[in-house]
SEVOPA-991159 format. One record per residue (C-alpha): y, x, z; residue in one letter. Coordinates in pm, whole numbers. Layout:
N
      py      px      pz  residu
       Y       X       Z       A
...
This chain:
486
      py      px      pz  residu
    8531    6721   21763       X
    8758    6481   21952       X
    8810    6678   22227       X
    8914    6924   21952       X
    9135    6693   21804       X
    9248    6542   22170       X
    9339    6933   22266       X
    9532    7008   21944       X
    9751    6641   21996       X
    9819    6703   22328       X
    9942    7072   22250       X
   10176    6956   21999       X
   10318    6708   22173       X
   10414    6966   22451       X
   10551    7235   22217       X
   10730    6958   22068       X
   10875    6859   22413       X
   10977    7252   22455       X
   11114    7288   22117       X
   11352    6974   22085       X
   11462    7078   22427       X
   11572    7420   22321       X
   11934    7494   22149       X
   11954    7464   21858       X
   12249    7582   21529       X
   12429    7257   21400       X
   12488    7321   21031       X
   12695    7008   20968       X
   12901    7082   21312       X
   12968    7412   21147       X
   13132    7257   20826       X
   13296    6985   20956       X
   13473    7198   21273       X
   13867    7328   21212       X
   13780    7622   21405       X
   13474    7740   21147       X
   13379    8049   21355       X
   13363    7921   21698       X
   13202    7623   21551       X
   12912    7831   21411       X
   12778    7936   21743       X
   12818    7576   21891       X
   12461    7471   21958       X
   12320    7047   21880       X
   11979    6916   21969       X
   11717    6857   21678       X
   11548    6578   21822       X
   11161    6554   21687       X
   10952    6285   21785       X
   10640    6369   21925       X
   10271    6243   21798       X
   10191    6015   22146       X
   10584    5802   21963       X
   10765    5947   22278       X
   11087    6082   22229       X
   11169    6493   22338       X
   11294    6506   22647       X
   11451    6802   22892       X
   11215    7070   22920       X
   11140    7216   23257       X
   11178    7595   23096       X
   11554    7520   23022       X
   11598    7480   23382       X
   11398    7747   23550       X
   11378    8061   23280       X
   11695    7975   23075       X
   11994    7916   23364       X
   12087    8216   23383       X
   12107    8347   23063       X
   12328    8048   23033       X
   12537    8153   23299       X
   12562    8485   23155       X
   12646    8336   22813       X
   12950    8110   22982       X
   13060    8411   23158       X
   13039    8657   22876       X
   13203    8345   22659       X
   13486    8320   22876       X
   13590    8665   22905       X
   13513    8775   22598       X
   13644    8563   22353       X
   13911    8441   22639       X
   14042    8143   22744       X
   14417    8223   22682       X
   14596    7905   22603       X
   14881    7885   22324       X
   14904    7948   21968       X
   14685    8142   21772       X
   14999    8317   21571       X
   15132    8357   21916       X
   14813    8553   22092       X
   14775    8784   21739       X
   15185    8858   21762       X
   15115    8955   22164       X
   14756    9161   22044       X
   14983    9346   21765       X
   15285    9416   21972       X
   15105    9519   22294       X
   14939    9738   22032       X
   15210    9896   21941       X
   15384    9945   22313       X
   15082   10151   22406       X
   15018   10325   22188       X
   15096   10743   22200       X
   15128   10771   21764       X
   15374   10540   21745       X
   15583   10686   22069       X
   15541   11003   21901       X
   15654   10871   21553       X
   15939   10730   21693       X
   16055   11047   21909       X
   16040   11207   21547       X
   16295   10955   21406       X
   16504   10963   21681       X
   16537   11390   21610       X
   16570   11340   21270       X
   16917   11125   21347       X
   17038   11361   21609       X
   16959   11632   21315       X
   17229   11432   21111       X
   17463   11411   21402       X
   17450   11822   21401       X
   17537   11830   21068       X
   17802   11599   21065       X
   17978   11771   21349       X
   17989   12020   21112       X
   18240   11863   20932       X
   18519   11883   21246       X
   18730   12175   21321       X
   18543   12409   21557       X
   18781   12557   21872       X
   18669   12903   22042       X
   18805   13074   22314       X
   18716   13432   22295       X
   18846   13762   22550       X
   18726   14029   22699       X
   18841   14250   22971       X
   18814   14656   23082       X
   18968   14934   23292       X
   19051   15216   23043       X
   19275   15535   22941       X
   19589   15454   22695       X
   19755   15741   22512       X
   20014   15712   22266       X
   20216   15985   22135       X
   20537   15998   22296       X
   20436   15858   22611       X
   20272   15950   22912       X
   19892   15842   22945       X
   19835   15495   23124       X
   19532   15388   23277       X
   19475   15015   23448       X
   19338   14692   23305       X
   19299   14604   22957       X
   19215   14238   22820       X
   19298   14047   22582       X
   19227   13609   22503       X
   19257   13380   22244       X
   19161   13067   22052       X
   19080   13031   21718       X
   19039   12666   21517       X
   18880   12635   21209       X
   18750   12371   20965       X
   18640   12314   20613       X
   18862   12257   20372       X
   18640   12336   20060       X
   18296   12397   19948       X
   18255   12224   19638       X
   18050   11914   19810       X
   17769   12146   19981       X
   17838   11883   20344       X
   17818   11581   20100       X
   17467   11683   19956       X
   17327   11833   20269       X
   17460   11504   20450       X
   17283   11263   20170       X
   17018   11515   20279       X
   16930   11439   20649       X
   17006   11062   20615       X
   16717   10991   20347       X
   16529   11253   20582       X
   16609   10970   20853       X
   16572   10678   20676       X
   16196   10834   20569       X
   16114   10882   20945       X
   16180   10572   21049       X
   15988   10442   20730       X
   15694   10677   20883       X
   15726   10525   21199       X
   15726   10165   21063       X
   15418   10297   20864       X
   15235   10407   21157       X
   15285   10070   21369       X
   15152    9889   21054       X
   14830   10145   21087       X
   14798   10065   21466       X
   14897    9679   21464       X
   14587    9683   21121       X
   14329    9869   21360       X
   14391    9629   21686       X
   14363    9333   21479       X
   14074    9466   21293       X
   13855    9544   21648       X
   13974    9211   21798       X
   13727    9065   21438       X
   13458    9282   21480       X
   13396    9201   21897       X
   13471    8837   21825       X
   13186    8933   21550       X
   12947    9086   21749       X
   13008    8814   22058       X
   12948    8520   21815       X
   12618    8660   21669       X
   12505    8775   22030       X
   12567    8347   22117       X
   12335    8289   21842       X
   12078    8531   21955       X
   12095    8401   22267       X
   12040    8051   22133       X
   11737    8148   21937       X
   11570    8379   22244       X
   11617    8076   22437       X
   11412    7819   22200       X
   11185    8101   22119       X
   11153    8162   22542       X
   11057    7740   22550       X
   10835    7771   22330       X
   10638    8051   22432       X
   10602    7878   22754       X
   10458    7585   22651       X
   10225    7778   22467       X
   10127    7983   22763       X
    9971    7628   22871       X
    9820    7531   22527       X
    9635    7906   22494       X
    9518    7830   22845       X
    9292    7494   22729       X
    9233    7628   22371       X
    9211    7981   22300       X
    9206    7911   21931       X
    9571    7878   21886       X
    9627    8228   22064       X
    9755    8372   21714       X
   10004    8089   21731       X
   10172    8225   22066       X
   10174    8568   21979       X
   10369    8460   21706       X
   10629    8310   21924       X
   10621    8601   22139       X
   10729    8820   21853       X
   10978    8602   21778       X
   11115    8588   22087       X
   11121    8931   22118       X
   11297    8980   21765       X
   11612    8760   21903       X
   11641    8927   22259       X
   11637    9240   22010       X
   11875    9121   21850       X
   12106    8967   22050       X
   12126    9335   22304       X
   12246    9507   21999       X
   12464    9246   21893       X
   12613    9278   22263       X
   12573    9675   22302       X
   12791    9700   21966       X
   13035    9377   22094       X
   13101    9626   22410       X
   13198    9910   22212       X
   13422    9733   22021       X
   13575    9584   22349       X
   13602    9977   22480       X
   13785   10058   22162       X
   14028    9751   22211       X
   14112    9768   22575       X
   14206   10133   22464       X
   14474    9969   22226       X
   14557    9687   22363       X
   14472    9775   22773       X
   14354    9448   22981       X
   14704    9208   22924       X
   14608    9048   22601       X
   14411    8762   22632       X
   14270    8643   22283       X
   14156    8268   22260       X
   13843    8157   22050       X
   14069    8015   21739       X
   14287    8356   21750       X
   14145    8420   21421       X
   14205    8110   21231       X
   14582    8213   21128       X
   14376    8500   20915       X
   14182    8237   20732       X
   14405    8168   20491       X
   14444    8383   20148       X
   14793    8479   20017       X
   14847    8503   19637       X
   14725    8821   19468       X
   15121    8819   19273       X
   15285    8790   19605       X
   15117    9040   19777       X
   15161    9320   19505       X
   15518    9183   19417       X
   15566    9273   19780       X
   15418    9608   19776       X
   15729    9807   19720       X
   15894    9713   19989       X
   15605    9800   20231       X
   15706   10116   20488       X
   15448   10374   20287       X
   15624   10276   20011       X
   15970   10316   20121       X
   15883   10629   20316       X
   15794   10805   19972       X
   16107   10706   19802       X
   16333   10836   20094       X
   16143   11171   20080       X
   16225   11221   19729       X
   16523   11111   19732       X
   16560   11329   20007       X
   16426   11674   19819       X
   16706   11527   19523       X
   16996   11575   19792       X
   16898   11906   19916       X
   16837   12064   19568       X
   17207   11936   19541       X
   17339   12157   19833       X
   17139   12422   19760       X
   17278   12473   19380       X
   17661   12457   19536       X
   17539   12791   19760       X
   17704   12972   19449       X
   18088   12804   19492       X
   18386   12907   19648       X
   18353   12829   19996       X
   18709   12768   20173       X
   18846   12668   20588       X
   19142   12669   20702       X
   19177   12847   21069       X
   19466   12865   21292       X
   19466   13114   21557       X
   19633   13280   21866       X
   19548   13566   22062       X
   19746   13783   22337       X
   19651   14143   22453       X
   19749   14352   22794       X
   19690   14705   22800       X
   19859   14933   23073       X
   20252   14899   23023       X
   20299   14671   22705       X
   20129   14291   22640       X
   20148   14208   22286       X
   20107   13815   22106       X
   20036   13676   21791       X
   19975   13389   21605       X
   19802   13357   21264       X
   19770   13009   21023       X
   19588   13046   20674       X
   19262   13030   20511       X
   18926   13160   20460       X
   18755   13227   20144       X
   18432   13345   20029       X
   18255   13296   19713       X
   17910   13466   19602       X
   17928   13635   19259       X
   17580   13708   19215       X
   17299   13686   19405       X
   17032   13795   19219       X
   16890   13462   19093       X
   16817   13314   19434       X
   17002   12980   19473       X
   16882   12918   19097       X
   16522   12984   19207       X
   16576   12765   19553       X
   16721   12453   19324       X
   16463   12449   19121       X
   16217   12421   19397       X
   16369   12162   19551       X
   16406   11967   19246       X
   15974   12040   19221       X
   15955   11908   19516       X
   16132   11593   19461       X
   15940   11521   19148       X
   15591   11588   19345       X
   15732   11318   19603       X
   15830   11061   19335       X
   15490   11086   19151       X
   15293   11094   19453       X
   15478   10726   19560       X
   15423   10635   19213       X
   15023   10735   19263       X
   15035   10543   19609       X
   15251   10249   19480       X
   14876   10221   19137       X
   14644   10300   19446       X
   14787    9985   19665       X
   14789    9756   19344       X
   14478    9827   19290       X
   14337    9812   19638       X
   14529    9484   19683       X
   14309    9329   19393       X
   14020    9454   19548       X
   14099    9316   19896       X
   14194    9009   19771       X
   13864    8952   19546       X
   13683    9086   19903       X
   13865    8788   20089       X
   13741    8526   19807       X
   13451    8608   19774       X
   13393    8627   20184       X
   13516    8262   20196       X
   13338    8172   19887       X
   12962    8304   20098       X
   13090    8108   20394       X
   13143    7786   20188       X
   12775    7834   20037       X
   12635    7963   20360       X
   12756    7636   20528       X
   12554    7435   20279       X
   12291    7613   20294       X
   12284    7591   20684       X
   12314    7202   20598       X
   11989    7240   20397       X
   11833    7452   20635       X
   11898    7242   20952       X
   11713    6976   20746       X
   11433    7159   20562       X
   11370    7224   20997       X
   11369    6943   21089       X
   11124    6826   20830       X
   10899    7123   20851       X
   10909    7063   21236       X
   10785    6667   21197       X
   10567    6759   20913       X
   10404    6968   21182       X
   10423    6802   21507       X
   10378    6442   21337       X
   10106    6453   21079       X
    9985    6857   21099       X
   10055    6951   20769       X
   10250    7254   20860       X
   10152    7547   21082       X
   10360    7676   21387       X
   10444    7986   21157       X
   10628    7744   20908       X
   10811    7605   21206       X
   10937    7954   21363       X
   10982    8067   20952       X
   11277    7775   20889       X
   11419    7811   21266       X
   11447    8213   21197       X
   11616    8099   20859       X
   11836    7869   20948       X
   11992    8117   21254       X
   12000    8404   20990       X
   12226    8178   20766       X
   12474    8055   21103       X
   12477    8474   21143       X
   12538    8541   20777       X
   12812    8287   20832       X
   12974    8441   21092       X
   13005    8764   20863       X
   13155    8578   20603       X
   13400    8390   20755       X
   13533    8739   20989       X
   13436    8956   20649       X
   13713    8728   20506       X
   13974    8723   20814       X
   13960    9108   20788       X
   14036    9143   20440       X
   14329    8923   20461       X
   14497    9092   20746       X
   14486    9402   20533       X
   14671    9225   20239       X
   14914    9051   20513       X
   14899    9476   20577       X
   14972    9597   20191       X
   15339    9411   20166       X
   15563    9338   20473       X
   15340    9406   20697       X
   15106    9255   20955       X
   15418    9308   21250       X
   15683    9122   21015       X
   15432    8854   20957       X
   15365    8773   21279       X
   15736    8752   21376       X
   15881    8911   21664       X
């Protein structure tokens, strides 16, 4: 019996040594920190006290099986989350505009808005007087009664200038026309950079997700790794407590789990970002603390109609408004004034002349067809005015929705950290309970360590479910690009 007792002493005190030695999740470090997700992954010691009054020291299996899954951990810490120096409104204004340089939709968008204003160039030449030169030139037979028949060269050249003078505002219309058609493409194109600068900034969150909760993991493997160790050399005196290292096994096993899926996902989202963003932007650990801040729900959705989608919408029908305009003047008198002058050589004679007057055409009837084109254009313009209207209830309401979403997240990570607070003592405790007076088993131990790294993970969710939601209300009004600056 006392070499029973001597065996299980002795064992606890050496799991104790392994386990204080091991990293552990600081709750309070967490909470107190101005950078709350970085701080959630920065590891303390839980000192425990082991039976023999000696207090934990460095464990052996921190130097030999941990160091280089420490290494790996600095390394992947470093270039992952980067170590980019500056302000964090500065590296998210670099992430978004990089963004936006690279990428192919918004080079495309803005080739589209660049034809749309050399379509209103064309149609405001249209307005100018219009010079040709015109001639032509053949060897032919002349007869004319009278005369003998001639044969030689033939030709004849002139110029003609002509311009409109009337057409009962047709150029006005059609002009108002292809500017609102501009004005919408440009709109589009400010439209699509909001997309693209919303989707960088969006996978920049979720790897800086996935690489936080892949720290933790590693944090956890690691205890879980000292402790199975130690009791490798327990088992080895008392095979009784066998059950108690599978246990840890499993547990280990569970976080290395864990923390390769938290890293195989992390890497996908860091393929996904280098393809926006290439290999330039370097994002610091804090890049995401200018997204932890809420804007009112009022300003936001004041702000909404001024957003690009918005504005796109109302140039469009606007746009369909100007055109139905030219198209019902297709049925007035059309007038231009043309000045001309023209000189013609045929065998033996070269006439001249010179004409100045006007030209006028105007369509009686046509059957009903300008009356039927109006009409569509004026559908059309209507369809584009209620589908803004649709998209201007759809963005007030997904505005309240996002906003809620970005409460609530930071609402979780306020209770999460106290929770972690509780749960970094209820650990403690459980831990001393066991290793101090053997009240509670190894499985309670491993149960409130597993706990308390769930809550520093559900955390981490919170806090990046929140920056996410409020970069797409930043997103809903001005813009992401106009709130960055620059």
């Amino acid at each position: 019996m006392a070499k029973r007792m001597w065996q299980w002493a002795a064992g606890t005190w050496l799991v104790a040594m392994a386990w204080s030695a091991g990293l552990s999740g600081g709750a309070q470090a967490a909470v107190k920190a101005r950078a709350p997700v970085a701080a959630a992954t920065a590891p303390t010691s839980s000192a425990g006290t082991s039976p023999g009054g000696g207090v934990s020291g460095q464990s052996g299996c921190i130097e030999a099986g941990t160091q280089a899954l420490d290494r790996a951990s600095e390394q992947a810490s470093h270039q992952h989350l980067g170590d980019a120096a500056g302000d964090p409104m500065q590296q998210l204004q670099g992430l978004v505009r990089e963004a936006n340089r690279r990428s192919a939709e918004v080079g495309a968008a803005r080739l589209l808005a660049d034809a749309t204003e050399f379509d209103l160039s064309e149609l405001q030449a249209s307005r100018k007087p219009r010079v040709t030169l015109f001639g032509s030139a053949a060897y032919g037979l002349t007869q004319q009664t009278g005369r003998p028949d001639a044969t030689g060269v033939q030709g004849n050249v002139g110029l003609n200038v002509s311009a409109p003078l009337f057409d009962g505002g047709r150029l006005d219309a059609l002009d108002t026309w292809r500017k609102r058609l501009s004005e919408a493409a440009r709109q589009g194109q400010g439209a699509t950079s909001e997309r693209v600068a919303l989707e960088a900034v969006y996978t920049a969150l979720e790897r800086h997700r996935y690489r936080l909760q892949a720290q933790i993991y590693q944090q956890y493997a690691r205890k879980m790794g000292c402790l199975v160790e130690a009791l490798d050399i327990i088992v080895s005196e008392d095979k009784g407590r066998a059950s108690e290292l599978v246990q840890a096994r499993k547990s280990r096993r569970q976080a290395e789990i864990q923390r390769e899926q938290a890293m195989a996902t992390a890497r996908q989202f860091e393929t996904r970002l280098r393809k926006l963003v290439g290999e330039q932007v370097q994002l610091g650990e804090g890049f995401s603390t200018v997204l932890m801040s809420t804007p009112a729900l009022d300003e936001v959705q004041r702000l909404i109609e001024r957003s690009a989608e918005l504005q796109r919408l109302q140039s469009e029908a606007d746009a369909q408004q100007a055109y139905a305009q030219a198209v019902a003047t297709g049925n007035t008198p059309q007038v231009n004034w043309t000045v001309g002058e023209s000189v013609s050589k045929l065998p033996g004679s070269r006439t001249s002349s010179l004409s100045l007057g006007v030209q006028f055409s105007w369509q009686l009837y046509d059957g009903g067809g300008v009356d039927a084109a109006t009409r569509a254009a004026l559908k059309r313009a209507e369809a584009y005015r209620q589908n803004r209207q649709e998209a201007l209830q759809a963005r007030m309401s997904q505005v309240a929705q996002q906003h809620d979403t970005a409460v609530s997240a930071f609402d979780r990570a306020r209770r999460h950290a106290e929770v972690m607070r509780d749960s970094d003592r209820v650990r403690n405790f459980t831990f001393q309970q066991w290793s101090q007076l053997g009240r509670r088993s190894l499985f309670d131990v491993m149960s409130a360590e597993s706990d308390h790294f769930n809550q520093r993970v559900s955390y981490i969710n919170a806090l990046v479910d929140g920056a996410q939601a409020n970069a797409s209300l930043r997103s809903q009004g001005l813009g992401l690009i106009q709130w960055v600056g620059p």
